[in-house]
N, C-alpha and C positions, 0 to 999 in steps of 0.2 A: 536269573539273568533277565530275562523279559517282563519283569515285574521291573526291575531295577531301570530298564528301558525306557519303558512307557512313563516311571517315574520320571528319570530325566528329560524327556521332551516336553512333561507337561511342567517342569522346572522352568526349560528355554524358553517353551510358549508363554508363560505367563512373565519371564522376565522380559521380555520381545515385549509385549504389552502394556507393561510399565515403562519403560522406556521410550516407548513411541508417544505413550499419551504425556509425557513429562517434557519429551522434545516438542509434543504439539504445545506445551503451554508457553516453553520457551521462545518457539520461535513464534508466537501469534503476536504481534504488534497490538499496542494500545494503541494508532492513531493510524491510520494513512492518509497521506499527504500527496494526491495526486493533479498530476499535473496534464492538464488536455491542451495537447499540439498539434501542431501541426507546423513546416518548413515553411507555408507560403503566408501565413498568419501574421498581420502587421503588431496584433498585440503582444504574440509569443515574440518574435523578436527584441520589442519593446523590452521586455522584459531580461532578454538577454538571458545571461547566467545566474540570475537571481537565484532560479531554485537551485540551482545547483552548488551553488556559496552559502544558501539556507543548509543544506544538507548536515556540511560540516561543522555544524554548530550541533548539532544532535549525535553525532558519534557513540554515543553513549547509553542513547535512552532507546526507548522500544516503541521504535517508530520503522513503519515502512515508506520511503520515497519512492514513489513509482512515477513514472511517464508515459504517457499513452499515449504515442503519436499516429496522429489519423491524415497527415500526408498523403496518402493515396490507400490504394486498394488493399494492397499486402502489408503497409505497417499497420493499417485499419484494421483487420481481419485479426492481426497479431493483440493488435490494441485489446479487441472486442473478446479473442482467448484469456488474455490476464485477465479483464474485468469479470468476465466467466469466474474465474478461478480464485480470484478476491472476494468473490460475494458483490461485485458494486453494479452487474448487470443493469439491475433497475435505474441507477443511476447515470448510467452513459447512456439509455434511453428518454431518460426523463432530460438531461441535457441535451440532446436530438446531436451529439457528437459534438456540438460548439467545441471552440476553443478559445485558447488565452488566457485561461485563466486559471488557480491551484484550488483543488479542495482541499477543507481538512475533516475528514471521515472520522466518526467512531467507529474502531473496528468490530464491535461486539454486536452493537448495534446499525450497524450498517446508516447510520443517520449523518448528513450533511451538516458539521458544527458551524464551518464558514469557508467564506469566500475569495478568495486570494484575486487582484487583478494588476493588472501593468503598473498601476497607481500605485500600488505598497511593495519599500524596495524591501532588502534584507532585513533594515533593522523590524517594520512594520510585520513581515514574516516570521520573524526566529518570535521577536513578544506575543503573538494569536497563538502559535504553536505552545506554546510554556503557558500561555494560561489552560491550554485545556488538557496539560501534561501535571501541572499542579491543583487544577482542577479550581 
């Protein structure tokens, strides 16, 4: 019985294991697509609902949309958690928190592909996204 035991957990364990590392592949994104805000931002405004009308033209692919709103203190903090948590640290530093405008990240390689600003609407967004989604 205790043979039988130890077999079964080291069954679970190693299923538990596969499973985690197959849900990490799954859910790791090929692109994120972040967007640095802010409320009082004349170019985020600008922009409107761009990103977020980009969004839904990706429904499909394996893409993260994030926002990082740097507003005040506490979305900032919050902002500065995700970027943490994304791997893009270096990059909300290296933009010294600016706003207004979208990245589009490789997510493997943590590397800024391009630029997004007030200037390029939807259609200018959804075409830089697909070329670096078809590569």
């Amino acid at each position: 019985m205790k043979y039988f035991k130890n077999t079964l957990f080291i069954l679970v364990l190693f299923s538990s294991s596969l499973l985690f590392s197959q849900k990490d592949k799954v859910n790791s994104p090929d692109l994120l697509v972040v967007k640095f805000h802010a409320d009082w931002c004349g170019s985020c405004i600008a922009m409107g609902p761009t990103f977020e009308d980009v969004q839904t033209k990706f429904d499909n692919e394996n893409i993260s949309f994030v926002k990082l709103d740097f507003t005040d203190s506490i979305t900032t903090s919050q902002a500065n958690k995700t970027g943490d948590s994304l791997g893009i640290q270096p990059i909300l530093l290296e933009n010294n928190r600016k706003t207004g405008f979208v990245l589009i990240i490789d997510n493997e390689s943590k590397k800024v592909l391009y630029k997004l600003t007030k200037n390029d609407n939807v259609d200018v967004m959804e075409s830089k996204i697909r070329e670096f989604i078809e590569g």
